[in-house]
C-alpha positions in Angstrom: -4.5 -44.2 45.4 -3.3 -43.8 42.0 -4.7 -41.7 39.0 -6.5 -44.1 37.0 -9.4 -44.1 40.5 -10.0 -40.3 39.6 -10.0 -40.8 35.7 -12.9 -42.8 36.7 -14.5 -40.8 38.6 -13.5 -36.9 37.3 -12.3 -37.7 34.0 -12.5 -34.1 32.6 -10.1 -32.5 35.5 -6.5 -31.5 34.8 -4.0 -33.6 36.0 -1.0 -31.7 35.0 -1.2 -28.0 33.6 1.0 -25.6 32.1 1.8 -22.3 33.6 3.1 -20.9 30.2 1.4 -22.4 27.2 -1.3 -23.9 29.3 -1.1 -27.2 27.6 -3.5 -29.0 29.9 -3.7 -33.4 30.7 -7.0 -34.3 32.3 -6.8 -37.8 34.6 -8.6 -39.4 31.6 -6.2 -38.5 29.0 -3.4 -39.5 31.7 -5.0 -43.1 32.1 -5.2 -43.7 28.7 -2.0 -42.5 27.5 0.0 -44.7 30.5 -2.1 -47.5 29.9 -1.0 -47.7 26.2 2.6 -47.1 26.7 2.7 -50.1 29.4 0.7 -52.2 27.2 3.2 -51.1 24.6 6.4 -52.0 27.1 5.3 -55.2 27.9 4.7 -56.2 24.4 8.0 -55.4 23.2 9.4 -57.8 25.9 9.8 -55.4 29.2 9.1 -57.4 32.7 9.4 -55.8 36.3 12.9 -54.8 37.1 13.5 -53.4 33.9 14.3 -49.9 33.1 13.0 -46.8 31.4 15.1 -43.7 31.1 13.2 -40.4 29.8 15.1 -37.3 28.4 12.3 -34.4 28.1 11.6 -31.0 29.2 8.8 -30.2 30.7 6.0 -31.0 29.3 2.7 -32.8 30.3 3.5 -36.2 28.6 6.3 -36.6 31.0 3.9 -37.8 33.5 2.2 -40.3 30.6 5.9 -42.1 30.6 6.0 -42.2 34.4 2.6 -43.5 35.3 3.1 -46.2 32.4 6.8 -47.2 34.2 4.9 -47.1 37.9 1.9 -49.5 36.8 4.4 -51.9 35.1 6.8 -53.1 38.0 9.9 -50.7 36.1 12.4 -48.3 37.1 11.6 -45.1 35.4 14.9 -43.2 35.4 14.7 -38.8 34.3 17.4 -37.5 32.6 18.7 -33.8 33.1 18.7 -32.4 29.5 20.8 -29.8 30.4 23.9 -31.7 30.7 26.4 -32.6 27.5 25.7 -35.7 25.5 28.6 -37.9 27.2 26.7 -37.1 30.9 23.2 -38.1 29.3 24.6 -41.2 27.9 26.8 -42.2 31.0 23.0 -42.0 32.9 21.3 -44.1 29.9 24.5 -46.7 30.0 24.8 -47.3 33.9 21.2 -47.8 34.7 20.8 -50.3 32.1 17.6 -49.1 30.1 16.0 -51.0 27.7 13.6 -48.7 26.9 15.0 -44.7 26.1 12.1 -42.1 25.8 12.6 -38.6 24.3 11.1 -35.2 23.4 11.3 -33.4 20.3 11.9 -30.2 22.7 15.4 -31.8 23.7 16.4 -33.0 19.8 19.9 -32.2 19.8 20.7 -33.7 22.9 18.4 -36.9 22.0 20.1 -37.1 18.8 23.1 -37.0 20.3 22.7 -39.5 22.3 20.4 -41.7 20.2 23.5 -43.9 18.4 25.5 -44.1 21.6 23.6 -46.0 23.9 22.4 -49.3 23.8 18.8 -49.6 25.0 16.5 -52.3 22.8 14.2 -49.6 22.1 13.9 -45.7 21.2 10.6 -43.6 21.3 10.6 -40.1 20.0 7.4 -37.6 20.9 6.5 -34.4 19.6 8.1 -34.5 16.6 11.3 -35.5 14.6 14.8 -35.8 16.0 16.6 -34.4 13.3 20.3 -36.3 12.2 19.3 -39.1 13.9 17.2 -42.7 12.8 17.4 -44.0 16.0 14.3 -43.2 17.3 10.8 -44.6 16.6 7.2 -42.4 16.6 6.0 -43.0 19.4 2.5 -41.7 18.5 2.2 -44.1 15.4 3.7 -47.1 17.5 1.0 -46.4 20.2 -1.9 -45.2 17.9 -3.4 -49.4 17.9 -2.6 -50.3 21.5 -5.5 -51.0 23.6 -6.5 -48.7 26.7 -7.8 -51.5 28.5 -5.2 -52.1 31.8 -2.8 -55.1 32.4 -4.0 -57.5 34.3 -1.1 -57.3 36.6 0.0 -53.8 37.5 3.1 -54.4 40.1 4.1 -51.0 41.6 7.1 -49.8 39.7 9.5 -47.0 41.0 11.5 -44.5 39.8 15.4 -44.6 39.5 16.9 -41.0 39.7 20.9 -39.7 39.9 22.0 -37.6 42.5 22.8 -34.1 41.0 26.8 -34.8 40.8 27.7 -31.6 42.7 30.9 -33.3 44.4 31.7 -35.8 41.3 29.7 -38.1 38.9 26.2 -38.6 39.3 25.3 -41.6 41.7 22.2 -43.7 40.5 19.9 -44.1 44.1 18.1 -47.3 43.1 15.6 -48.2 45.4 14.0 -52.0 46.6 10.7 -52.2 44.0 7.7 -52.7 46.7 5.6 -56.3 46.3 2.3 -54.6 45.6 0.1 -53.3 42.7 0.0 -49.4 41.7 -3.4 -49.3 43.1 -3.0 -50.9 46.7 -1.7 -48.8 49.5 2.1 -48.3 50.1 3.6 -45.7 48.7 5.5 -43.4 50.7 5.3 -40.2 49.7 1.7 -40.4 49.7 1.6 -41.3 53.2 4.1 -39.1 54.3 3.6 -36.4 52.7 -0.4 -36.0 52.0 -1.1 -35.8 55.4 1.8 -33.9 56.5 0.4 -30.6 54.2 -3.1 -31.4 53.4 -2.7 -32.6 50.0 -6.3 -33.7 49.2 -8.8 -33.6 45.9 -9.1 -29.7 45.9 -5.7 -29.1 46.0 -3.8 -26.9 43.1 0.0 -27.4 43.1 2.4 -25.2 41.9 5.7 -26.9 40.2 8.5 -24.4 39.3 11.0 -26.7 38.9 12.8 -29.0 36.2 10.7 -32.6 37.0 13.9 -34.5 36.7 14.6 -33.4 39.8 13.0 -36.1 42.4 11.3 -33.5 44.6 9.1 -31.7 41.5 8.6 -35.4 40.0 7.4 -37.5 43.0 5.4 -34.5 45.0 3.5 -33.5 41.2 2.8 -37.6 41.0 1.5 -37.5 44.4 -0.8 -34.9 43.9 -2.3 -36.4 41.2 -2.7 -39.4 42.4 -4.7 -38.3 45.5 -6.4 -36.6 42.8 -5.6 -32.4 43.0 -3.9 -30.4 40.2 -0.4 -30.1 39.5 0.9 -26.7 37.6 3.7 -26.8 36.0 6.0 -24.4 35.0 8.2 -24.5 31.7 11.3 -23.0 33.5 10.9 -20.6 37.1 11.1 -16.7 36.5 10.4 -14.7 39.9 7.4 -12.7 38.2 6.0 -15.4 36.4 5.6 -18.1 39.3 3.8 -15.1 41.3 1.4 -14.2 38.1 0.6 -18.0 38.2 -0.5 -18.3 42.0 -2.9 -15.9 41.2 -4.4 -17.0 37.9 -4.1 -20.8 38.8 -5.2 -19.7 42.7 -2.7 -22.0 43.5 -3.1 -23.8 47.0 0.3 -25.4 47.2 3.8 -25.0 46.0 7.3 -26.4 46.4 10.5 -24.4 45.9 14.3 -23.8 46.5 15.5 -21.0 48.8 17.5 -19.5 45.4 13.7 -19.2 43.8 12.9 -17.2 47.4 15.7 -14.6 47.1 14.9 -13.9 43.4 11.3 -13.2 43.9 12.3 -11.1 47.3 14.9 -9.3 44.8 11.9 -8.2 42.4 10.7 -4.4 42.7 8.5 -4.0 45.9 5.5 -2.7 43.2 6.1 -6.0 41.3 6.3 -8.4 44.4 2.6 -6.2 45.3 0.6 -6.3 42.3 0.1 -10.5 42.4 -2.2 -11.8 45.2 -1.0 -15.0 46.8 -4.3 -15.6 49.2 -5.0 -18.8 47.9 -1.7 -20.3 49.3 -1.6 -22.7 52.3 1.5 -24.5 52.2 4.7 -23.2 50.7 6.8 -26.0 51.0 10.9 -25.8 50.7 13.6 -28.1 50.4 16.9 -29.0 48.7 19.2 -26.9 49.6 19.3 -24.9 52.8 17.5 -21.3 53.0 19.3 -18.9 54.9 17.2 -17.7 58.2 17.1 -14.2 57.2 15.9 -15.3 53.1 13.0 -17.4 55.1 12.0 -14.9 57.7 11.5 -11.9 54.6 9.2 -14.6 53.0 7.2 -15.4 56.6 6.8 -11.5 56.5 5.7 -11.1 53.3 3.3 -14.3 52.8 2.5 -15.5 56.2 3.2 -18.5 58.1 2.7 -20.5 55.3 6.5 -22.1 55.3 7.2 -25.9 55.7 10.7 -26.9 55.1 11.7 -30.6 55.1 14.9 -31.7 54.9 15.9 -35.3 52.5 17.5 -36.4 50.0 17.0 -38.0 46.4 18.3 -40.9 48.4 14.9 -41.1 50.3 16.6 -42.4 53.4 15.0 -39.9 56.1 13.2 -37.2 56.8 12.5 -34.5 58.9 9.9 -31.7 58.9 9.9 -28.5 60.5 6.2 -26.3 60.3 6.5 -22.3 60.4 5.3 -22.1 64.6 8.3 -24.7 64.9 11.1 -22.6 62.9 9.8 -19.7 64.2 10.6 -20.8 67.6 13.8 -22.3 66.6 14.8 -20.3 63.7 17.8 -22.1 61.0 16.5 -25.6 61.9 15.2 -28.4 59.6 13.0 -30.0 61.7 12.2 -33.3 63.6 12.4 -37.0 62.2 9.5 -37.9 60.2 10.9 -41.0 58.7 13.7 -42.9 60.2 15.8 -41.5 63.8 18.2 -38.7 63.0 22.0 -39.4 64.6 25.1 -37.4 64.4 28.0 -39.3 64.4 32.2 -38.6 64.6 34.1 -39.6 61.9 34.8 -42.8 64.1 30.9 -43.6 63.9 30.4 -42.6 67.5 27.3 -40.8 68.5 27.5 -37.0 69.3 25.9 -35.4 72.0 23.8 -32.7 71.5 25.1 -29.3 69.8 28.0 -31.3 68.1 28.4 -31.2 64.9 28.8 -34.2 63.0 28.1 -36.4 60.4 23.8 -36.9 59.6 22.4 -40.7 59.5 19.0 -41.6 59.5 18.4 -45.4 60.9 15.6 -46.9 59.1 14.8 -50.9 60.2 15.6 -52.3 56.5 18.1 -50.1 54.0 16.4 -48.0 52.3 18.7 -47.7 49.1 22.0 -48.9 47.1 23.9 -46.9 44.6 23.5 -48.7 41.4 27.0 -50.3 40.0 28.8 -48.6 42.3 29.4 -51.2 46.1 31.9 -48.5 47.0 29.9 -45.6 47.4 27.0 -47.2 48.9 29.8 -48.8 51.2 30.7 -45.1 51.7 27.1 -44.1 52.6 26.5 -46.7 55.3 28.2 -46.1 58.7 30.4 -48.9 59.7 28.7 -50.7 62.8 25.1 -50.0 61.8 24.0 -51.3 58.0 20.9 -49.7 58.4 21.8 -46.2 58.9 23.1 -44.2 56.0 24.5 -40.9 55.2 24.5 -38.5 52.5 27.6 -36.9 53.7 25.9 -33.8 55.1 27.3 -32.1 58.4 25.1 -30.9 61.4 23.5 -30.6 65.1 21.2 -31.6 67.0 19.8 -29.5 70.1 18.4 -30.5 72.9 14.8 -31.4 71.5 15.9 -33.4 68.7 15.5 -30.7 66.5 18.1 -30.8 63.3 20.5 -27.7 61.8 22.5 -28.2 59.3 25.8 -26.9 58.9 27.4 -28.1 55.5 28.3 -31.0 53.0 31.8 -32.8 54.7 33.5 -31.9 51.3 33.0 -28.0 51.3 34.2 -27.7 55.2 37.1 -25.2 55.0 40.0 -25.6 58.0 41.8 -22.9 58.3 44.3 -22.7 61.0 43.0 -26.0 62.4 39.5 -24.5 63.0 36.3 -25.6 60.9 34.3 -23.2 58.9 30.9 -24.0 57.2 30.4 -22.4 53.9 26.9 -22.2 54.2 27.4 -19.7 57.4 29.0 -17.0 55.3 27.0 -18.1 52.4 23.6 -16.8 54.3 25.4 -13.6 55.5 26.5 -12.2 51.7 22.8 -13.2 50.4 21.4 -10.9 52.1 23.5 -8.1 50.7 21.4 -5.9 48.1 24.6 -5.5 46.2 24.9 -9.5 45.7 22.5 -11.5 43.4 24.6 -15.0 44.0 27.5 -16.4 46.2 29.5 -19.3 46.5 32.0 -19.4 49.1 34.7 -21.9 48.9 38.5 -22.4 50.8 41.3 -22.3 48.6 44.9 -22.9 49.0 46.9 -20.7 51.9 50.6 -21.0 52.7 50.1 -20.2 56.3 46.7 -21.4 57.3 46.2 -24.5 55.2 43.4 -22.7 53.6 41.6 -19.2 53.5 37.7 -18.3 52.9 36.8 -17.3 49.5 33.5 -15.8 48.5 32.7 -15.7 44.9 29.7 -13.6 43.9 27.7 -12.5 41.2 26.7 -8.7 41.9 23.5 -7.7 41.5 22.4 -5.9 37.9 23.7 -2.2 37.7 25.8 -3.0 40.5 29.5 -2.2 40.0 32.1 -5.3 41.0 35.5 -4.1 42.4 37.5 -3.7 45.5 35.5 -1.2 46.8 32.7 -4.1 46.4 34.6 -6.6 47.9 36.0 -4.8 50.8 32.0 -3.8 52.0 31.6 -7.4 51.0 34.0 -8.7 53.5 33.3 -5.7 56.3 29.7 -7.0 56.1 30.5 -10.5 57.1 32.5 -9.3 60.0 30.1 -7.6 61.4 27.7 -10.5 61.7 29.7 -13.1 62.5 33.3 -14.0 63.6 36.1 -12.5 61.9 38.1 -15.2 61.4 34.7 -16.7 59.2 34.9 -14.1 56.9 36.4 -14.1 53.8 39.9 -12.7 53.4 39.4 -12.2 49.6 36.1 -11.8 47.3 36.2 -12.9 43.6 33.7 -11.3 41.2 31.8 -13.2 38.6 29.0 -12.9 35.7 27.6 -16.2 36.9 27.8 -19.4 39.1 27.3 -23.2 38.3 24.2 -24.3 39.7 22.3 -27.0 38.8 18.5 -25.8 37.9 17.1 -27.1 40.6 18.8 -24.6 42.6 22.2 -26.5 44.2 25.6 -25.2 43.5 27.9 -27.1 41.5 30.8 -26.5 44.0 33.3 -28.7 42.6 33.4 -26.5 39.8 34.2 -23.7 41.2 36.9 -25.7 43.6 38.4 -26.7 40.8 39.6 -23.2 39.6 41.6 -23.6 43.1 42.9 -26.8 42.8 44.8 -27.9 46.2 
């Protein structure tokens, strides 16, 4: 399935809408506008293999560029446009676009960027891009091309980065399939419709930035099995509730930081929306602390499904509410590919050990682009088919997975391994704390010590009174020698919008 089958046959029904302004695409206006702009490609010389890269917020026409990439055999590569011109242009540079696509909502970072990079052509939407000439209307340079489909349409794919939280971003490029947009194949559809129901009547809730791959490829999947996707300009706690109700949104997808801002609102506010019409609350991304994910089972229902992947796309595994409820903190079963945890040597763990997460697949599922070394890096040494994305965790008894940490945030203090995340889910809870981060920094007698950085709640007062009910908190909860010896205060941590913490950032106040 694709969305050209349901321009056809409901032409009039939205696509894409948005929560805000409520800027609405219907499938027909998708088909047409994706149809030109791959006419458009191809004319001006672009052939399967080749690659588009799109800077925009978001904004409906984002899914116009990546239909038009995905019926044209291309690699269609989103760009974060929150990140500093040098970052952008690094993405545009090492994928190797010939084609760069921006909005007029992102000008200064498209101008920016519009002289440095070298792609063969530059489309502007949605306006000028003022101080720069390097861009091209891409309404007038459209306006005469024929709606009438390519003859060929090869399944393209899209090319994303990994969010950079332990370095530069990693480009995940995956094999393009040998089939057309409209024949069956693609994954996520196959996966992941079944898996939560995801059918014509279905109304889709998107609170996230779409360069991120899970708000990009679960809104394209919707639409092409022919439901709704809402999108939301940027998340705010009230406003994603407010549009479950007016949209009687069916679906949803969101990070576990979006969960403990909407449980943070005023119990009158978190009251006054009605959230009936949801189904399936789907989570993923970064890991939600039990606790965080029980308070939402209580409040809506049993209407939780976490998986657990990666931009990577090398593995899966799924986990429904009756399953975490019986087994509360995992991530699931395999859904795609066989989970194994592995020593640093590459041997398989038993059960209950923690070690390094591969997923074997039969064929490689991905390379890093340009960059041998990390995908070297990524692929454990006996087995070329299993891959890693340097996360840490278990496995009990049923096959069930728990994750732990990344391998690059593990603190050893005294010769005794301590996962971040642990403390991490403790200190959340805390009314006082809106944020934490905890890190290990430097120690003269342990090798290193727990840090906890927070950002206090508003109104709340930051101090060592704080940071000594802080640290007593942790201790009671877990094991003392987990909890931080020291709490740091701040107005606000690095995360990316998608919800994952920019750790390195903070490590690097620390250095070692």
């Amino acid at each position: 399935m694709y969305p050209g089958i349901h321009a056809a046959t409901t032409p009039d029904k939205p696509a894409v809408v948005m929560a805000g302004s409520g800027d609405t695409l219907t499938f027909r206006e998708l088909e047409e506008g994706s149809v030109r702009l791959a006419r458009y490609l191809h004319e001006q010389g672009l052939r399967r293999g080749d690659g588009v890269v799109l800077v925009a917020e978001n904004t409906p026409r984002v899914f116009e560029v990546y239909w038009a990439a995905r019926r044209s055999g291309l690699y269609i590569t989103l760009v974060n446009h929150h990140l500093s011109a040098p970052e952008a242009a690094y993405i545009v540079t090492d994928c190797g676009a010939r084609a760069l696509i921006v909005s007029a909502g992102v000008a200064g970072l498209a101008a920016a960027i519009g002289d440095q990079v070298k792609a063969e052509l530059k489309l502007a939407f949605g306006g000028e891009i003022p101080g720069s000439t390097a861009y091209l209307d891409y309404d007038t340079e459209l306006a005469d091309v024929s709606a009438e489909p390519l003859p060929e349409q090869p399944r393209g794919a899209d090319m994303l980065y990994s969010s950079g939280t332990t370095g530069r971003p990693k480009g995940v490029k995956p094999t393009l399939p040998e089939s057309q947009v409209d024949e069956p194949g693609d994954t996520h559809i196959e996966v992941f419709g079944p898996m939560y129901g995801f059918d014509t009547e279905t109304v889709y809730l998107s609170p996230a930035p779409l360069y991120h791959a899970a708000p990009l490829r679960f809104c394209a999947t919707v639409q092409a099995i022919g439901g709704t996707a809402v999108v939301m300009e940027r998340f705010d706690p009230e406003a994603a509730l407010a549009a479950i109700e007016r949209h009687q949104v069916t679906h949803s997808q969101w990070v576990p930081t979006m969960f403990v801002r909407m449980l943070k609102l005023p119990e009158e506010t978190r009251r006054r929306y009605d959230h009936s019409s949801l189904t399936v609350a789907i989570h993923a991304a970064a890991p939600c602390p039990p606790d965080v994910k029980q308070a939402m089972i209580d409040w809506w229902g049993p209407v939780l499904y976490e998986y657990y992947a990666a931009t990577e796309a090398n593995g899966i595994t799924f986990v429904s509410p009756a399953e975490w409820l019986e087994r509360p903190g995992t991530v699931g079963r395999a859904g795609l590919g066989t989970v194994r945890i592995c020593d640093d040597a590459g041997g398989v763990l038993a059960p209950f050990e923690v070690g390094t997460i591969y997923f074997e697949r039969d064929e490689r599922p991905f390379e890093y682009h340009n960059d041998p070394a990390k995908t070297a890096a990524a692929t454990h040494p006996e087995h070329p088919t299993w891959t890693t994305t340097g996360d840490l965790g278990f496995l009990d008894e049923d096959g069930y997975l728990f994750l732990t940490d990344r391998k690059a945030f593990m603190i050893i203090s005294g010769g005794v391994n301590i996962y971040p995340r642990e403390v991490e889910d403790v200190l959340v809870t805390h009314p006082s704390v809106l944020d934490v981060a905890v890190i290990g920094v430097p120690d003269a007698e342990m090798g290193e010590s727990v840090k906890a950085i927070v950002q206090a709640a508003e109104g709340v007062e930051a101090g060592p009174e704080l940071e000594r009910e802080l640290i007593d908190f942790v201790r009671e909860r877990i094991a003392h020698y987990k909890a931080p010896r020291t709490v740091d205060f701040t107005d606000f941590l690095p995360r990316t919008p998608t919800g994952k913490l920019v750790k390195q950032e903070l490590r690097d106040r620390y250095p070692h």
